[in-house]
PyMOL Python script that loads the backbone (N, CA, C, O; Angstrom):
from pymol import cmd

cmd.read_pdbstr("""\
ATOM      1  N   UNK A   1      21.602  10.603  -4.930  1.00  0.00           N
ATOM      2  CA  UNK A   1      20.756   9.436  -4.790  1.00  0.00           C
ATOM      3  C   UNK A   1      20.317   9.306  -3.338  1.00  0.00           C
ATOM      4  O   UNK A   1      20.968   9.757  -2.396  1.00  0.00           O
ATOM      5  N   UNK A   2      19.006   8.565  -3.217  1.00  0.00           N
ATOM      6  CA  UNK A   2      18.082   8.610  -1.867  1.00  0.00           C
ATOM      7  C   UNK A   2      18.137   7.213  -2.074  1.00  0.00           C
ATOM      8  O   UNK A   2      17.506   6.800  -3.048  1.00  0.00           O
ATOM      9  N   UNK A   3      18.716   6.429  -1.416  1.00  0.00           N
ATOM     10  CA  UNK A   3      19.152   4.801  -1.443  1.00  0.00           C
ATOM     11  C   UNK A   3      18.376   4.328  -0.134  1.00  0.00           C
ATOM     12  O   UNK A   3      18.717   4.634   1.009  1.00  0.00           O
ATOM     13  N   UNK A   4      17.201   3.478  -0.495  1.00  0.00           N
ATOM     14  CA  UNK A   4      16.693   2.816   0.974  1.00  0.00           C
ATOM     15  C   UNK A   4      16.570   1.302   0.818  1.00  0.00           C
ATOM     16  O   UNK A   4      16.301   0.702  -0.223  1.00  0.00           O
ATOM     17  N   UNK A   5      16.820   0.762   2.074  1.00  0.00           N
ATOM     18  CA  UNK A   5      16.851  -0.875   2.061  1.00  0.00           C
ATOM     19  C   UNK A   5      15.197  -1.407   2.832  1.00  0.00           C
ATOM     20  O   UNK A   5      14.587  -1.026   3.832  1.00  0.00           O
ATOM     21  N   UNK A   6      14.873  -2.657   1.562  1.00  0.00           N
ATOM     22  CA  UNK A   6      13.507  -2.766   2.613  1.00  0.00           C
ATOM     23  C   UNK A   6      13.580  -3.941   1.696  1.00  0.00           C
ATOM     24  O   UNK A   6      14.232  -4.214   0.689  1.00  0.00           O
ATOM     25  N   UNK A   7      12.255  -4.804   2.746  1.00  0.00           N
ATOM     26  CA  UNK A   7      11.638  -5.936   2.146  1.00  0.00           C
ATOM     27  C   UNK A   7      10.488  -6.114   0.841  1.00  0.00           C
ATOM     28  O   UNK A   7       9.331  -5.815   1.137  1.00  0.00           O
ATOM     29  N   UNK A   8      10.678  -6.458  -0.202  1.00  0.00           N
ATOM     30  CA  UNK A   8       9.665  -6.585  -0.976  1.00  0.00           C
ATOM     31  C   UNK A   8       9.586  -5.341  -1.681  1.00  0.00           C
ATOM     32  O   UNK A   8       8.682  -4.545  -1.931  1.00  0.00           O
ATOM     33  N   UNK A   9      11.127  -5.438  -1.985  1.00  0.00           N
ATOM     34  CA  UNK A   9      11.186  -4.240  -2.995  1.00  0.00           C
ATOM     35  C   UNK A   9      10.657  -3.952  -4.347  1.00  0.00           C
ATOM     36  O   UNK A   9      10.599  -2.839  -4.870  1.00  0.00           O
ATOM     37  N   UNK A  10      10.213  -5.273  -4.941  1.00  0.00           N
ATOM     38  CA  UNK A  10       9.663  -4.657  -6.304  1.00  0.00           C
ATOM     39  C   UNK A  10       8.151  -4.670  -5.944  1.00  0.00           C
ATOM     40  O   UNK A  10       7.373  -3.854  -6.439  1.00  0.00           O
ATOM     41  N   UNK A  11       7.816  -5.505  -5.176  1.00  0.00           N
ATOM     42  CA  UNK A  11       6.385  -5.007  -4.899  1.00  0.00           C
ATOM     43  C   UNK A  11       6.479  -3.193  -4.133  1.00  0.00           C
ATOM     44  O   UNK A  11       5.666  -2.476  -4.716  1.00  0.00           O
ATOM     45  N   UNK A  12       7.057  -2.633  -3.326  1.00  0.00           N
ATOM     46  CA  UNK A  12       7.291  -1.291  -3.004  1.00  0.00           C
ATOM     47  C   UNK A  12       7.414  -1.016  -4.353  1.00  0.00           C
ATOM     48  O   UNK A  12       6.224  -0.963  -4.662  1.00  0.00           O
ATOM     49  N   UNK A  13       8.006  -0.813  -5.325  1.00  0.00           N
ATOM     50  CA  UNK A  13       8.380  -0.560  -6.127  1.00  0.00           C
ATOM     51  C   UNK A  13       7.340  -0.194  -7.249  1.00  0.00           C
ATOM     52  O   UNK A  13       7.342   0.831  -7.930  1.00  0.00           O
ATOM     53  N   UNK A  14       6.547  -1.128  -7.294  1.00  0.00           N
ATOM     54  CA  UNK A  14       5.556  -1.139  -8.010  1.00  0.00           C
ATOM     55  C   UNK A  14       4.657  -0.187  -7.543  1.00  0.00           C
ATOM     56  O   UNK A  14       4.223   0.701  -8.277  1.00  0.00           O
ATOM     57  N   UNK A  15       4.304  -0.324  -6.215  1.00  0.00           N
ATOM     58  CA  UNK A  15       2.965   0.247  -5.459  1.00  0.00           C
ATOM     59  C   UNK A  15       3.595   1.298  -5.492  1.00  0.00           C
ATOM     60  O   UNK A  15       2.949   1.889  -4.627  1.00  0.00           O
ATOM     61  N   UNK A  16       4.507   2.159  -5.869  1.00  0.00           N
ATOM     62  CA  UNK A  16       4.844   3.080  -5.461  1.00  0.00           C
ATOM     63  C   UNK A  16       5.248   3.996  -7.271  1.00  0.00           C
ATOM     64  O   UNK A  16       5.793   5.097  -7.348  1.00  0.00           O
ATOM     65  N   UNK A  17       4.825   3.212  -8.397  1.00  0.00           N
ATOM     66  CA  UNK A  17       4.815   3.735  -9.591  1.00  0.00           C
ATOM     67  C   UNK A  17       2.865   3.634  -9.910  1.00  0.00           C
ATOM     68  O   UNK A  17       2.093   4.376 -10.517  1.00  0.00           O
ATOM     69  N   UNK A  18       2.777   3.016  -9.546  1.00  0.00           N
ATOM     70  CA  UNK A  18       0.834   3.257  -8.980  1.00  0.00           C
ATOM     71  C   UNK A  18       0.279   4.677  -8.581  1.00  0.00           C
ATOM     72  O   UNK A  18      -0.765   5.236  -8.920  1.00  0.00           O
ATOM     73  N   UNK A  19       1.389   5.119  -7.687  1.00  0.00           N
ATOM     74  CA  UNK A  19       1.048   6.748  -7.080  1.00  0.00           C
ATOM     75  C   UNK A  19       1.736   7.382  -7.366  1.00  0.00           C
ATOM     76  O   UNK A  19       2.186   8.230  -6.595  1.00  0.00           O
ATOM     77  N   UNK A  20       2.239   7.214  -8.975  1.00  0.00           N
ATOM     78  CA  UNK A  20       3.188   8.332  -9.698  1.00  0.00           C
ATOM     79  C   UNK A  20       4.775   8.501  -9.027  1.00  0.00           C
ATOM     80  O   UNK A  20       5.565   9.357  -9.427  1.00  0.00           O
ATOM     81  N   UNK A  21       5.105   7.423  -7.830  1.00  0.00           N
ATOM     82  CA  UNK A  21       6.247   8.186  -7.191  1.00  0.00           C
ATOM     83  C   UNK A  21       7.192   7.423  -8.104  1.00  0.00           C
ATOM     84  O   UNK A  21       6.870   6.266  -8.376  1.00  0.00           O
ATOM     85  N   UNK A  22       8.482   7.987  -8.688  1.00  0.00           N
ATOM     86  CA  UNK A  22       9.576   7.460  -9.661  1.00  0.00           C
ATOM     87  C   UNK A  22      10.252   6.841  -8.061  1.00  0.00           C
ATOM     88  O   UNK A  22      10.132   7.172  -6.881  1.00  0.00           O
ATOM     89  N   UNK A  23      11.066   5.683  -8.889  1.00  0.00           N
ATOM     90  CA  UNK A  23      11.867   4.533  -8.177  1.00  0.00           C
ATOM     91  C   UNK A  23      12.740   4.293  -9.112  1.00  0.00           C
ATOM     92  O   UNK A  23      12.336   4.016 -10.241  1.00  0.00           O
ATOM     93  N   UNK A  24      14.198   4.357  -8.808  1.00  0.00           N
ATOM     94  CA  UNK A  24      15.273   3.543  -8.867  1.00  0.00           C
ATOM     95  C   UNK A  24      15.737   2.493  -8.703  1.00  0.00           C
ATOM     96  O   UNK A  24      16.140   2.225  -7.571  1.00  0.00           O
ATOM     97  N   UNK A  25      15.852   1.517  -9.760  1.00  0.00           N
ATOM     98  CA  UNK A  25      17.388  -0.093  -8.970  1.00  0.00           C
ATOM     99  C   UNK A  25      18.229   0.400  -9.503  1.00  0.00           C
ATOM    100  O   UNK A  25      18.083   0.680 -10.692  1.00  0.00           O
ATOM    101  N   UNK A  26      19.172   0.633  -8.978  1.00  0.00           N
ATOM    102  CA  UNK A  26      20.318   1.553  -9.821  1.00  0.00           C
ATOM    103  C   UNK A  26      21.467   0.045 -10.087  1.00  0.00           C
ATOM    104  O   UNK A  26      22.088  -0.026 -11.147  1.00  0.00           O
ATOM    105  N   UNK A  27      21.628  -1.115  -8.958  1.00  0.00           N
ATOM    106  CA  UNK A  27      22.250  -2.204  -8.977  1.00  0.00           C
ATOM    107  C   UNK A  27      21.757  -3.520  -8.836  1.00  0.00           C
ATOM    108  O   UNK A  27      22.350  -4.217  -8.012  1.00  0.00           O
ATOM    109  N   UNK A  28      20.632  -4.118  -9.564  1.00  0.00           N
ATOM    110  CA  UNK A  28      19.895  -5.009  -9.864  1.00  0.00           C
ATOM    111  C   UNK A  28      20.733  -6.430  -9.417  1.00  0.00           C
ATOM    112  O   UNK A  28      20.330  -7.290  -8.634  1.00  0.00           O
ATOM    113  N   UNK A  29      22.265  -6.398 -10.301  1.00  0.00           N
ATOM    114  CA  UNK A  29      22.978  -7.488 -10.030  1.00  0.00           C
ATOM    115  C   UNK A  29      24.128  -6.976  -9.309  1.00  0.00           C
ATOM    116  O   UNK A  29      24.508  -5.854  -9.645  1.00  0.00           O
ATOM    117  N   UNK A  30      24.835  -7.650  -8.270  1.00  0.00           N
ATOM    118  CA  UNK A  30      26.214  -7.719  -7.804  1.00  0.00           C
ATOM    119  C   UNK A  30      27.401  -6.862  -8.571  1.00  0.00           C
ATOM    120  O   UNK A  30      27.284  -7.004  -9.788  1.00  0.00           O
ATOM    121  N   UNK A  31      28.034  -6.376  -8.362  1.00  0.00           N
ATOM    122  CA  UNK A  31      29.124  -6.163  -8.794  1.00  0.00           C
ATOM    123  C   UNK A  31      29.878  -7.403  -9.116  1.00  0.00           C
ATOM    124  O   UNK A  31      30.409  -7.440 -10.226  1.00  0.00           O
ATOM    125  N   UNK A  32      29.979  -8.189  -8.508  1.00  0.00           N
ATOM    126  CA  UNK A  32      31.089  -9.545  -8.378  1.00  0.00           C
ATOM    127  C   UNK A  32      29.872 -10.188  -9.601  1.00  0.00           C
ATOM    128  O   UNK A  32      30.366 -11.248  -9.984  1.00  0.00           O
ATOM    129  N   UNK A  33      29.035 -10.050 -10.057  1.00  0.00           N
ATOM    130  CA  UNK A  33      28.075 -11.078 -10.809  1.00  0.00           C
ATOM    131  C   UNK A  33      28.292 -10.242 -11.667  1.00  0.00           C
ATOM    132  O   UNK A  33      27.841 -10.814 -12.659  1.00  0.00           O
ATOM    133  N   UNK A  34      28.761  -9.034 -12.092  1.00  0.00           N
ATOM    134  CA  UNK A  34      28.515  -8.297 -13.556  1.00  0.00           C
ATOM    135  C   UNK A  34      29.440  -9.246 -14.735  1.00  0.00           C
ATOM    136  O   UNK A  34      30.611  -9.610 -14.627  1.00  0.00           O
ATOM    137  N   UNK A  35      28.386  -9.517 -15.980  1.00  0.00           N
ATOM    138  CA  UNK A  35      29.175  -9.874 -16.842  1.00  0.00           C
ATOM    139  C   UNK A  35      30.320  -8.844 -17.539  1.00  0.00           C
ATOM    140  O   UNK A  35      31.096  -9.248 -18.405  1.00  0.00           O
ATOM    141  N   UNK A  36      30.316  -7.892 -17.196  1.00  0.00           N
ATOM    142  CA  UNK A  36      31.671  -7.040 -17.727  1.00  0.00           C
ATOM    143  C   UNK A  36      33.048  -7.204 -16.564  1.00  0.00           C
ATOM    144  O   UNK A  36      34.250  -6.954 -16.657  1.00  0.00           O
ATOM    145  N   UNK A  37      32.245  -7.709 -15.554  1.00  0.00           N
ATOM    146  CA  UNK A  37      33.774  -8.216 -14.591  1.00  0.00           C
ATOM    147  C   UNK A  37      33.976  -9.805 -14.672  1.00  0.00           C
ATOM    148  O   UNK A  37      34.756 -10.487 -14.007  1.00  0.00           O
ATOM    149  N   UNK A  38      32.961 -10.266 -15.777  1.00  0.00           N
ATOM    150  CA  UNK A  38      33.755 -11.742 -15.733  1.00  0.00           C
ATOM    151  C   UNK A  38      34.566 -11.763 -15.740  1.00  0.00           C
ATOM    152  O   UNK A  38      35.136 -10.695 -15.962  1.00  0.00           O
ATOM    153  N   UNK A  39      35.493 -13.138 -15.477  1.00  0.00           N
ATOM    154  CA  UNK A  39      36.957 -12.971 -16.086  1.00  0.00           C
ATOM    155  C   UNK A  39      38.058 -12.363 -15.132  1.00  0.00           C
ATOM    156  O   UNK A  39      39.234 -12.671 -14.938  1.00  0.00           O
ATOM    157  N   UNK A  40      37.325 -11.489 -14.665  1.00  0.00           N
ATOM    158  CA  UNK A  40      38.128 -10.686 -13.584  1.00  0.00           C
ATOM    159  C   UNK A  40      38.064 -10.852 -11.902  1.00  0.00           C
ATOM    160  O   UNK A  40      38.908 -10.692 -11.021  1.00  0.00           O
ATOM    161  N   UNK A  41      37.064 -11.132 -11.898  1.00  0.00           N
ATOM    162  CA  UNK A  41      37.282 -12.155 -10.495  1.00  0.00           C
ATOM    163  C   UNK A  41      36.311 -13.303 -10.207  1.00  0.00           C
ATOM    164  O   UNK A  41      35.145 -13.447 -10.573  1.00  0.00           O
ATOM    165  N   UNK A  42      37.141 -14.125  -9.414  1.00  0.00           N
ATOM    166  CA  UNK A  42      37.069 -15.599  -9.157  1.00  0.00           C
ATOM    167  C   UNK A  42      35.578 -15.250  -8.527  1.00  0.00           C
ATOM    168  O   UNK A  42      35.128 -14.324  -7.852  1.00  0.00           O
ATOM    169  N   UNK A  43      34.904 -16.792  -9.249  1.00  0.00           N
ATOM    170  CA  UNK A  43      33.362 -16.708  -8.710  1.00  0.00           C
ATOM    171  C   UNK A  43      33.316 -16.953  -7.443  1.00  0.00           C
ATOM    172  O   UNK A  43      34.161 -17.732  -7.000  1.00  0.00           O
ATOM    173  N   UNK A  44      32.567 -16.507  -6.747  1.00  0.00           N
ATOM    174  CA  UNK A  44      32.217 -16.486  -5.587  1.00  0.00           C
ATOM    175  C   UNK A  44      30.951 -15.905  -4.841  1.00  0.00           C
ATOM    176  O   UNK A  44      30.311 -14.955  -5.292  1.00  0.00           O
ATOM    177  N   UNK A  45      30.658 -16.527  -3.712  1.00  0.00           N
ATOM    178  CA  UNK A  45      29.581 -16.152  -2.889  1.00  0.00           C
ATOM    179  C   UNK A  45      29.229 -14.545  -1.880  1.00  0.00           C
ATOM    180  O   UNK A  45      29.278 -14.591  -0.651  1.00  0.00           O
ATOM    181  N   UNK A  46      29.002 -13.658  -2.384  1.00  0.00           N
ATOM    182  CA  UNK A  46      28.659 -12.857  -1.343  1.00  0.00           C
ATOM    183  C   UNK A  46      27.936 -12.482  -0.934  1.00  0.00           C
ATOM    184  O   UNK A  46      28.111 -11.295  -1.208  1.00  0.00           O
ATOM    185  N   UNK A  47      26.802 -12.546  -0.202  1.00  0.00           N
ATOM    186  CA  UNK A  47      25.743 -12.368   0.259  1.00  0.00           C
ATOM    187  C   UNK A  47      25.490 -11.240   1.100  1.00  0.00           C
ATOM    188  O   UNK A  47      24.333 -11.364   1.502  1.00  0.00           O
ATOM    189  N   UNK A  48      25.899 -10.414   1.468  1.00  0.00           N
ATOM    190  CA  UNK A  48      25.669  -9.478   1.803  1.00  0.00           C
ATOM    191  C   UNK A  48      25.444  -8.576   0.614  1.00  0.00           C
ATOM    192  O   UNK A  48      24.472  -7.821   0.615  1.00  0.00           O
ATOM    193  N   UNK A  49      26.599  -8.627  -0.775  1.00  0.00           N
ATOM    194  CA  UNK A  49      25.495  -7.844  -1.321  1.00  0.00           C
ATOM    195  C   UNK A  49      24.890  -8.274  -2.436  1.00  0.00           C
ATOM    196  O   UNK A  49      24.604  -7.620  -3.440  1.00  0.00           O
ATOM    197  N   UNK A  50      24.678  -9.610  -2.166  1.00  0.00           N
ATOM    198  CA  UNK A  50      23.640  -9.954  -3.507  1.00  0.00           C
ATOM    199  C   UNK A  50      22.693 -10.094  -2.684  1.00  0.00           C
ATOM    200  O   UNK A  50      21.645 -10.380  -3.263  1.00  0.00           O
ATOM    201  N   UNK A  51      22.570  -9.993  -1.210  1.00  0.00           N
ATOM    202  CA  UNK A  51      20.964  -9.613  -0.178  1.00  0.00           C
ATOM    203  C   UNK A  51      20.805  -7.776  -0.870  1.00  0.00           C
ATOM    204  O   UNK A  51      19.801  -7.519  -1.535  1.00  0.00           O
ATOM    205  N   UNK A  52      21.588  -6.954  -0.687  1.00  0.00           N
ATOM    206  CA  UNK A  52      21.156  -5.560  -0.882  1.00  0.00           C
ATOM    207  C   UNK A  52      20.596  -5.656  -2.428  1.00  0.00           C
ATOM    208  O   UNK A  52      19.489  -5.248  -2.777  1.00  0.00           O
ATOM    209  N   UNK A  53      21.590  -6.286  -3.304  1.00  0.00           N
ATOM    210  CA  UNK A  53      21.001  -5.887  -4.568  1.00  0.00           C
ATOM    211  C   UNK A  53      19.977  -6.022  -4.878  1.00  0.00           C
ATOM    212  O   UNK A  53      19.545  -5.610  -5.955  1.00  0.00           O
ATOM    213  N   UNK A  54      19.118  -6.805  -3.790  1.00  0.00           N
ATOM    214  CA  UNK A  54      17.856  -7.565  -4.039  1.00  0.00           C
ATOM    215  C   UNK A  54      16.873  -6.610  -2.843  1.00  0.00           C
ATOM    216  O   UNK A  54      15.747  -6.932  -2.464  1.00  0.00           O
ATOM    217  N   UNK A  55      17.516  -5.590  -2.473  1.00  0.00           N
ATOM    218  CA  UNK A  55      16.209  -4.874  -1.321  1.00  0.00           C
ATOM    219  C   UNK A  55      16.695  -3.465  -1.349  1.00  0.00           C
ATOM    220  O   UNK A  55      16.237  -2.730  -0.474  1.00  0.00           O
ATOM    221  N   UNK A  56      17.708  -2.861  -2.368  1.00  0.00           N
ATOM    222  CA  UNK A  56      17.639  -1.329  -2.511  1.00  0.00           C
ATOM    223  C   UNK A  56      16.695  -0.940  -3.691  1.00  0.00           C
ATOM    224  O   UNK A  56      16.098  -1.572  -4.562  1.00  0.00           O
ATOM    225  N   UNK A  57      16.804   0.238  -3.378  1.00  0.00           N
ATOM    226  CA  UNK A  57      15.821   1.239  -4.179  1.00  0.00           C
ATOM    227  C   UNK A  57      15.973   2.688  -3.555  1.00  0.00           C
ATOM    228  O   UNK A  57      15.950   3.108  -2.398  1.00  0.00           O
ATOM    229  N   UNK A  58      16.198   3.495  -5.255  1.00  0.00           N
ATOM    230  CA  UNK A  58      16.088   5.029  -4.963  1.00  0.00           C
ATOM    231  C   UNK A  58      14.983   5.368  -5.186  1.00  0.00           C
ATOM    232  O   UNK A  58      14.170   4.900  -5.983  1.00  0.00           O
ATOM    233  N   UNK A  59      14.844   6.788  -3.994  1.00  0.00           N
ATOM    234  CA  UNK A  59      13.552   7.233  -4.190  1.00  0.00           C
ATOM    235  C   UNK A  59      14.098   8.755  -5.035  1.00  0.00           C
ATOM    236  O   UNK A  59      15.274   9.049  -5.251  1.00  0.00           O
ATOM    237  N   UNK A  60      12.888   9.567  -5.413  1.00  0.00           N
ATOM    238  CA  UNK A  60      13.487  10.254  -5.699  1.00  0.00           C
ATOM    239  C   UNK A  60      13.812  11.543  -4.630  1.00  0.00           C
ATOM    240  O   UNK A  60      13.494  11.464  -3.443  1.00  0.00           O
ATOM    241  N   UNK A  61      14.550  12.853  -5.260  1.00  0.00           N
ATOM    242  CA  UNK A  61      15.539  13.391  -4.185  1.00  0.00           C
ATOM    243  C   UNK A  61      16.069  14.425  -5.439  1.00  0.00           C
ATOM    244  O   UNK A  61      16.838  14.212  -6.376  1.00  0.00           O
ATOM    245  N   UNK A  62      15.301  15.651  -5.024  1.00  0.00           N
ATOM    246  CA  UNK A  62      15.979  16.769  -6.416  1.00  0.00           C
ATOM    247  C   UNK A  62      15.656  18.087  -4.995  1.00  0.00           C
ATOM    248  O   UNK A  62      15.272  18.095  -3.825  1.00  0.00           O
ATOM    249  N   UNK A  63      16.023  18.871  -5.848  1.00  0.00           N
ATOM    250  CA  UNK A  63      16.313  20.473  -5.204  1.00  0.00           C
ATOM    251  C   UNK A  63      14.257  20.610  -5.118  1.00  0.00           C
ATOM    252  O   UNK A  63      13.504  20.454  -4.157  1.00  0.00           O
ATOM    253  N   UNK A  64      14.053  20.846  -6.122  1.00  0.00           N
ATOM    254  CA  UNK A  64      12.371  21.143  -5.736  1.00  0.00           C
ATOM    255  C   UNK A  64      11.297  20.432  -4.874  1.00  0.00           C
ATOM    256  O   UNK A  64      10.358  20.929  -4.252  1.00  0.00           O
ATOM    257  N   UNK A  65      11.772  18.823  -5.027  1.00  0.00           N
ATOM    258  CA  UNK A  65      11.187  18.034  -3.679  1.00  0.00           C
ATOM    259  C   UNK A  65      10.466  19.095  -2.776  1.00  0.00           C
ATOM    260  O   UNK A  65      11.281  19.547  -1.972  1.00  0.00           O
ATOM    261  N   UNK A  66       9.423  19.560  -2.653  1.00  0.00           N
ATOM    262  CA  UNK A  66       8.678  20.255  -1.460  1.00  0.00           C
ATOM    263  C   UNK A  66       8.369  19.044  -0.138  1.00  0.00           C
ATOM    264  O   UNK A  66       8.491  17.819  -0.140  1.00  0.00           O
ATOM    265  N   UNK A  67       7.959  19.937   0.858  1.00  0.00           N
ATOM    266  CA  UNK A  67       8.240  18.779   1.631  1.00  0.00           C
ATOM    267  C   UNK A  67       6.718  18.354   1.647  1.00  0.00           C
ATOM    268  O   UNK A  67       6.737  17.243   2.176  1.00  0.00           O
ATOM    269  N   UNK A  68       5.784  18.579   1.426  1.00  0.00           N
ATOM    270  CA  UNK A  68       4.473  18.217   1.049  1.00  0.00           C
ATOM    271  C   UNK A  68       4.536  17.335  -0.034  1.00  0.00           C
ATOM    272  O   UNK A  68       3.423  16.886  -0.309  1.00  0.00           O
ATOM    273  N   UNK A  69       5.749  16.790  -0.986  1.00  0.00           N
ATOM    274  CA  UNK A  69       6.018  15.787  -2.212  1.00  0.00           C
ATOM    275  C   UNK A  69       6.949  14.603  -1.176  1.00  0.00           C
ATOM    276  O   UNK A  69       7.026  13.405  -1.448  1.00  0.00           O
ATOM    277  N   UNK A  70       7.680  15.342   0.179  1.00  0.00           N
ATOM    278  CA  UNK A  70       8.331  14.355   1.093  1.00  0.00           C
ATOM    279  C   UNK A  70       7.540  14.008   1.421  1.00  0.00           C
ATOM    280  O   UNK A  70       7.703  12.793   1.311  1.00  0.00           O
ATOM    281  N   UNK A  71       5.983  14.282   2.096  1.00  0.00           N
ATOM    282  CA  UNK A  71       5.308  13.483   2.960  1.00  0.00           C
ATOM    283  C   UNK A  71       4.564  12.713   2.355  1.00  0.00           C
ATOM    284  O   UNK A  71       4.059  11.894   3.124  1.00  0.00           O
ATOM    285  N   UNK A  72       4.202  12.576   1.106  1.00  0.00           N
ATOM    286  CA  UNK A  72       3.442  12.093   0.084  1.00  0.00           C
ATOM    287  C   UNK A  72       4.241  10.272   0.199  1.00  0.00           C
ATOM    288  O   UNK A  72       3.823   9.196   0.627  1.00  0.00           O
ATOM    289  N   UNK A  73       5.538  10.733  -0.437  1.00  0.00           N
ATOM    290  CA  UNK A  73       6.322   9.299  -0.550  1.00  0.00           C
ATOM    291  C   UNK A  73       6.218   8.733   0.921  1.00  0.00           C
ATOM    292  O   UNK A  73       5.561   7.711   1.120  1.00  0.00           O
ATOM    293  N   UNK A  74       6.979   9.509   2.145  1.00  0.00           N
ATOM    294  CA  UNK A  74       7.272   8.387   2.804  1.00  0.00           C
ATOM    295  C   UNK A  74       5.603   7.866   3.369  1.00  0.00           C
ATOM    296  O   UNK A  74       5.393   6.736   3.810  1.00  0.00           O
ATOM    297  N   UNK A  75       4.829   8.644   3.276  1.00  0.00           N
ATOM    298  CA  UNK A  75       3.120   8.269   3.382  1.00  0.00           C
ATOM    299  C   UNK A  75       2.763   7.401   2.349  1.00  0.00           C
ATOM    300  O   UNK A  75       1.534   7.375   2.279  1.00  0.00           O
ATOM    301  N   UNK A  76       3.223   6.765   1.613  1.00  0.00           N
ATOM    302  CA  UNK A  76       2.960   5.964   0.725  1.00  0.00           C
ATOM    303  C   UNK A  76       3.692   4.700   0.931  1.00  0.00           C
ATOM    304  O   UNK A  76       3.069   3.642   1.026  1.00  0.00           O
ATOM    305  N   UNK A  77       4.872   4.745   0.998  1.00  0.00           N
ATOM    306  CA  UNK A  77       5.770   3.501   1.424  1.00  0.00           C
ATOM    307  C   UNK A  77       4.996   2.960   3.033  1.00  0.00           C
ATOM    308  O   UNK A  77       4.725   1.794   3.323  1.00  0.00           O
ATOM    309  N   UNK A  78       4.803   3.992   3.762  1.00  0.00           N
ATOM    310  CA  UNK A  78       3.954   3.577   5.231  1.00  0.00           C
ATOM    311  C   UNK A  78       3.200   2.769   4.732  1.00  0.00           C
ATOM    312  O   UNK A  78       3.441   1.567   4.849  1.00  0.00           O
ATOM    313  N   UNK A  79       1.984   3.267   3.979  1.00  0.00           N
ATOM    314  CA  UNK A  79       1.030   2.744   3.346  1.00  0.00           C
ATOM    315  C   UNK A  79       0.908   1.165   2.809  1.00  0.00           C
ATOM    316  O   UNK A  79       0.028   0.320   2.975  1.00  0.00           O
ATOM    317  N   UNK A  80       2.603   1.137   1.855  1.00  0.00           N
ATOM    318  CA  UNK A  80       2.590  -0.032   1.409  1.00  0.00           C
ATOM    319  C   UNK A  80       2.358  -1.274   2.725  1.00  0.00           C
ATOM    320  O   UNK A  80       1.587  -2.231   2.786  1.00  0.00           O
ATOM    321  N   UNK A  81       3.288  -0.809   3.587  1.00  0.00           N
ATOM    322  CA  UNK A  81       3.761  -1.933   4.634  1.00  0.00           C
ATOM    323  C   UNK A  81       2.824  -2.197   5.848  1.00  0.00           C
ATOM    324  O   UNK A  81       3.034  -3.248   6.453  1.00  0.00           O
ATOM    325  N   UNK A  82       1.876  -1.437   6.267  1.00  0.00           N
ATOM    326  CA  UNK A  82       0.505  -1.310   6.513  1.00  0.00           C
ATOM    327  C   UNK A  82      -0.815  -1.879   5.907  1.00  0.00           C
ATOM    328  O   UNK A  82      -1.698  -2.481   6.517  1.00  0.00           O
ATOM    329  N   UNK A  83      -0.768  -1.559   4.552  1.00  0.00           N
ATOM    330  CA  UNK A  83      -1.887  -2.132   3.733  1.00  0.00           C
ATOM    331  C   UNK A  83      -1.239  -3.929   3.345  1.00  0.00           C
ATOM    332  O   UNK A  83      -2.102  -4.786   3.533  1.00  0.00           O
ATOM    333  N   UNK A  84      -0.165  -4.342   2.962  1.00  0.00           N
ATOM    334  CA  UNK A  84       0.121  -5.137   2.355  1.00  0.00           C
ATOM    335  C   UNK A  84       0.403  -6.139   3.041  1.00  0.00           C
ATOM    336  O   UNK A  84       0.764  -7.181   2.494  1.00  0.00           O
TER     337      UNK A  84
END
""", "prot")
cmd.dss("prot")
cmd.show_as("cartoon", "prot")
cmd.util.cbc("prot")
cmd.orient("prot")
């Protein structure tokens, strides 16, 4: 996994399935917020990573990636934060 932190991730996210590039949320909610760990620990506040869960995203990241498919993405994410 190619894990990056940024602002206005589902808009990146979006603009970035616009130009064919695949995107990951691999952790949408908290760990401490999963309903399969209810029960199991005491509710509570953490903000550090219910801030990440809310600004990661994988890009993609395989063996064939050329680097002419690298300059494409991070030229596109530029793009987003430039144009937007």
């Amino acid at each position: 996994q190619y894990i990056i932190r940024v602002q206005r991730r589902d808009e990146l996210c979006a603009w970035l399935q616009e130009k064919e590039i695949g995107t990951e949320i691999y952790y949408p909610v908290p760990l401490h917020k999963q309903e399969c760990l209810k029960g199991l620990i005491e509710p509570c506040s953490m903000p550090n990573s219910e801030k990440a869960s809310e600004e990661t995203l994988a890009l993609p990241i395989f063996p064939e990636l050329s680097n002419e498919m690298k300059e494409y993405v991070v030229n596109s994410i530029a793009d987003f934060y430039r144009l937007k």
